[in-house]
N, C-alpha and C positions, 0 to 999 in steps of 0.2 A: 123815815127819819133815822138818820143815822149816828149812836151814841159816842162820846168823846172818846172810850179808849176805843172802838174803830176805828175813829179816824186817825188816832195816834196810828194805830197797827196800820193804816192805808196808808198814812207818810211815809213812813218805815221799809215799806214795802215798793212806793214807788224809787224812794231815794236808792235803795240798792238797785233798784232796775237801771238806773241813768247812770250809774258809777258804773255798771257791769260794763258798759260800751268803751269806757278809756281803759277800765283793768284787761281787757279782752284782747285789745290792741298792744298795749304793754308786754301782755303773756306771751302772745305770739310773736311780735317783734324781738323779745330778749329770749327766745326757743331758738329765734333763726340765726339770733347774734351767736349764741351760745354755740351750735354746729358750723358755723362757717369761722370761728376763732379756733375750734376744735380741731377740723380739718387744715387749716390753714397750719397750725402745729405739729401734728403728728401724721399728715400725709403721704412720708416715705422717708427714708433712712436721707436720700442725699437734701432733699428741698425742704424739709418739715425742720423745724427750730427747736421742737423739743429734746433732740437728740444730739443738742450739741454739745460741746465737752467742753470744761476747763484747760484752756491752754497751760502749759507747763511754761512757770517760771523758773527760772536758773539763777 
């Protein structure tokens, strides 16, 4: 027989198990977003965007 706050604590416990599966997915997808935005910036002086200058106005 199993008493009512176990089974609070078994919900509890299953609910974070089934969220694990979409945050896990989330983490890793915006890990690889994150380096190939990185890369894609700062990859070298002439291609990378992050080095680019404000044009002088006259």
């Amino acid at each position: 027989m199993i008493t009512i706050p176990d089974l609070i604590t078994l919900i509890g416990y299953y609910i974070k198990k089934i969220l694990d599966y979409p945050l896990r997915f989330m983490e890793s997808f915006g890990s690889w977003m994150h380096v190939y935005a990185w890369n894609k910036r700062w990859r070298n002086r002439t291609k990378g965007t992050g080095y680019a200058k404000k044009p002088k106005v006259y």
